[in-house]
C-alpha atoms as one frame of an Amber mdcrd trajectory, in Angstrom:
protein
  74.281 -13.768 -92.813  71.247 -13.335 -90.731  70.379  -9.837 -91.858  70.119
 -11.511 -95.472  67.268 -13.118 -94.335  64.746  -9.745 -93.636  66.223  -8.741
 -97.037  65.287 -12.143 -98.973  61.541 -11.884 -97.779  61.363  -8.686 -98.465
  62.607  -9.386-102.313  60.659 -12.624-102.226  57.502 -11.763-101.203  56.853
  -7.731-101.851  59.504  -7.815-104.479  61.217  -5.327-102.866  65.175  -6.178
-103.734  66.431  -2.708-103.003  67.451  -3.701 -99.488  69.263  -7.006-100.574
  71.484  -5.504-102.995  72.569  -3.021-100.806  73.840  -5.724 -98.014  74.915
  -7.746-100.870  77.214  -4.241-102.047  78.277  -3.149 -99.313  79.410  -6.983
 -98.707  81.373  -7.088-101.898  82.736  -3.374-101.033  83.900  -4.492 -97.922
  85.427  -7.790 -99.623  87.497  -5.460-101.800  88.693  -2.914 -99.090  89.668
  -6.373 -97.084  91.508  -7.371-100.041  93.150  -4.131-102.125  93.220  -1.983
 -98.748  92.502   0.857-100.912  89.460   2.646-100.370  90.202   4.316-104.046
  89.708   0.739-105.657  86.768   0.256-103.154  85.098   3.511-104.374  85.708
   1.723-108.097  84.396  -1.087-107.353  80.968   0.806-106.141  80.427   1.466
-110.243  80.518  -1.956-110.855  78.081  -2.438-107.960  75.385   0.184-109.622
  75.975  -0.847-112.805  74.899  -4.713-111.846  72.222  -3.612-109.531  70.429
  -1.379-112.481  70.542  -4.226-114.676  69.262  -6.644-111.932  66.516  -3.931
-111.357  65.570  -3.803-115.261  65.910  -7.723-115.506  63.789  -8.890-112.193
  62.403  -6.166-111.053  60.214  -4.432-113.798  56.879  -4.596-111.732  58.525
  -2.547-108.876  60.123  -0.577-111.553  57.028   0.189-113.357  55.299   1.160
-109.825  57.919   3.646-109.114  57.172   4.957-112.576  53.467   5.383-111.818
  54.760   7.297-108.075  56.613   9.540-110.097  54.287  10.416-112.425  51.685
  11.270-109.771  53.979  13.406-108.234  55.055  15.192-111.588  51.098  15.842
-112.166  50.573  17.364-109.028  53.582  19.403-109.412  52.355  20.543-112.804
  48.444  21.260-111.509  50.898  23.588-108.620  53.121  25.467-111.211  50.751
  25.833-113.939  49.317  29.173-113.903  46.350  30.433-115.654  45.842  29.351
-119.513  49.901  28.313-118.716  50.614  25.063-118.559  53.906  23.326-117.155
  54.442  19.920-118.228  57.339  17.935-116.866  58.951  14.732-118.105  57.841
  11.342-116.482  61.278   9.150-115.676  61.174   5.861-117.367  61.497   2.463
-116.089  65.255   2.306-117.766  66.196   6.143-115.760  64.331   4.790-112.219
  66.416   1.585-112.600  69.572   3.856-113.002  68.138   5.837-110.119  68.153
   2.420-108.237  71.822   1.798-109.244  73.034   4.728-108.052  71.173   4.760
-104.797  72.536   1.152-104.100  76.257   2.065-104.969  76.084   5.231-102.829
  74.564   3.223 -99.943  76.577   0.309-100.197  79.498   3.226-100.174  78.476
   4.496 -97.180  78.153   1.426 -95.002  81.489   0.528 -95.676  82.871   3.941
 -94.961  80.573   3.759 -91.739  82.131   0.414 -90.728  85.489   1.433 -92.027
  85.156   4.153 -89.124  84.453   2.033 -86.271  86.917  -0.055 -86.974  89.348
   3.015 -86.889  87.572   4.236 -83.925  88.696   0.740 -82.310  91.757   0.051
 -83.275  93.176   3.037 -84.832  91.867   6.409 -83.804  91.989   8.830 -86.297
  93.130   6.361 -88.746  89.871   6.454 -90.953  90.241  10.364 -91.523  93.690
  10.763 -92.602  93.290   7.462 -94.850  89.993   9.623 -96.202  91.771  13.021
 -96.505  94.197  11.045 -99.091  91.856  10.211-101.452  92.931  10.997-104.757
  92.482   9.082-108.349  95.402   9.294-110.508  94.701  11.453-113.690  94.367
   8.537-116.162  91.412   7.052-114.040  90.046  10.212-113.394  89.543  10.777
-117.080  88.193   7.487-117.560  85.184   7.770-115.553  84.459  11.367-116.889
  84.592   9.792-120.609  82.466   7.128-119.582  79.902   9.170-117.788  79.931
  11.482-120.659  79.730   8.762-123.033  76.621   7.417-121.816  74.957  10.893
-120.902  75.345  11.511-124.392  73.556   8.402-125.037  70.122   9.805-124.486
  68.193  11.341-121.380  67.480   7.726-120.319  71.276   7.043-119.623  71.565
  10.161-117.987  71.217   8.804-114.305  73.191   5.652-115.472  76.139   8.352
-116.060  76.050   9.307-112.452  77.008   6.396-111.284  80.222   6.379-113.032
  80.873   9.897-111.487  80.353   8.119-107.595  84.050   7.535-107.162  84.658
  11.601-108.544  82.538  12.690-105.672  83.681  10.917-102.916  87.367  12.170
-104.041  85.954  15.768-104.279  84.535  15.102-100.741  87.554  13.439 -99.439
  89.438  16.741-100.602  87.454  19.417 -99.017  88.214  17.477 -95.744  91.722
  17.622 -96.303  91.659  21.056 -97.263  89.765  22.160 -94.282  92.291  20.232
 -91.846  95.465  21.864 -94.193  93.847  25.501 -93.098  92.652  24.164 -89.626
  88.639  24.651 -90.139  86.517  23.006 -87.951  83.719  20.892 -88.177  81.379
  24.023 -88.714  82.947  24.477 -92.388  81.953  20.861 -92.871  78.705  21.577
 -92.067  77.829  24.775 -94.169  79.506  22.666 -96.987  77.759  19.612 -96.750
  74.172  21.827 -96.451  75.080  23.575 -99.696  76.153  19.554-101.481  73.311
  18.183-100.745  70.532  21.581-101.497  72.840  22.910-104.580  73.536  20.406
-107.896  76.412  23.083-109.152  78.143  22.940-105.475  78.304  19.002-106.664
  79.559  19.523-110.002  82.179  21.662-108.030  83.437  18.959-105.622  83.518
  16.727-109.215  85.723  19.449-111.022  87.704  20.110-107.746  88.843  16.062
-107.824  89.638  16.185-111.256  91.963  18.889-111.462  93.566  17.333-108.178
  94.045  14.362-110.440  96.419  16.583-112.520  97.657  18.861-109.811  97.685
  17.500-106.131  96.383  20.103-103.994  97.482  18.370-101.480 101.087  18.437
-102.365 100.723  22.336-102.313  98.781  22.853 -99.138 101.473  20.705 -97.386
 104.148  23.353 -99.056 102.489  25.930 -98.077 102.085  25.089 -94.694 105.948
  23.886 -94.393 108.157  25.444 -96.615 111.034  23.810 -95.117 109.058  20.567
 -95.725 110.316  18.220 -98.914 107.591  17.747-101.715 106.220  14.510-101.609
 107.276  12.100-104.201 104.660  10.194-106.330 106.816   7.913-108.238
């Protein structure tokens, strides 16, 4: 409760709220995982989370909103007086207040996300070593919910260019899945943490490696990679039933 405090003064007085939703998330992520003890509902719930802190930003916080538009656009201009070349001129499109505020969304979810995975480790590390990485590994959305959250983040991409970042936060729980596979895939063919690394550098520099870990979870959705690794690795081993 204490740390609220820092976080309330901050959104009180600088009307700054970015920290307070994000202990306020990753409180009602944590909440769930109590509850469900599913970190595939918890990863769920994180849409809802972005989806109410965007509209909370667009609501209460349109003077920080609006100054984030005017950062942005500074930055955009002196990217433009940089590219532009000659009688060629580059212009590139300013963000809105409606695209920062889904910027803000999906920054809180994926924060809020993170703490609790954080804390979900050191509990692990406590109580249950190596509990937290095998309970990542299995990760997986069944293939109904899977295509849910790709309808609705094509649904509102296809809403406009303003909706676009909006979209991404439905696609949260796809990426964490995608994530959570690659580790299981790299412990299934006995990779160390150096594959980890390389992949994680190309996720975060390259957008299609990202679209990759999002197709990778969906198809797993239909397919269970997982099912096939473990066949693959033990023949003699039963498949694993779902039902």
């Amino acid at each position: 409760m204490w740390a609220v405090l820092p976080a309330g003064v901050l959104a009180v007085v600088f009307g700054d709220s970015g920290p307070l939703q994000v202990l306020l998330g990753t409180a009602a992520l944590a909440f769930v995982l109590r509850v469900t003890v599913s970190l595939a509902t918890t990863l769920l719930a994180a849409v809802a989370v972005g989806f109410i802190s965007g509209v909370l930003a667009l609501l209460l916080a349109e003077p920080l909103l609006q100054q984030l538009v005017s950062l942005f656009g500074e930055f955009l201009t002196n990217m433009e007086q940089q590219l532009s070349q000659g009688d060629e001129t580059v212009t590139l499109t300013r963000p809105t207040v409606t695209q920062v505020a889904g910027m803000m969304g999906v920054g809180t979810a994926m924060l809020s996300v993170l703490c609790v995975l954080l804390a979900r480790y050191w509990q692990a590390a406590l109580y249950n070593p190596e509990g937290f990485g095998k309970e990542f590994r299995a990760l997986r959305y069944p293939a109904g919910v899977a295509t849910a959250l790709v309808l609705a983040a094509l649904g509102l991409a296809s809403l406009g260019q303003e909706m676009r970042t909006w979209a991404v936060i439905c696609a949260l729980p796809l990426s964490f899945a995608g994530l959570a596979l690659m580790h299981a895939r790299a412990a299934a063919q006995g990779q160390g943490s150096g594959y980890l690394a390389v992949f994680y550098t190309a996720w975060v520099l390259f957008d299609p490696v990202k679209l990759f870990v999002m197709g990778f979870a969906i198809a797993d959705s239909w397919i269970d990679f997982r099912s096939r690794w473990v066949k693959a690795s033990d023949p003699g081993r039963p498949e694993r039933d779902d039902d």
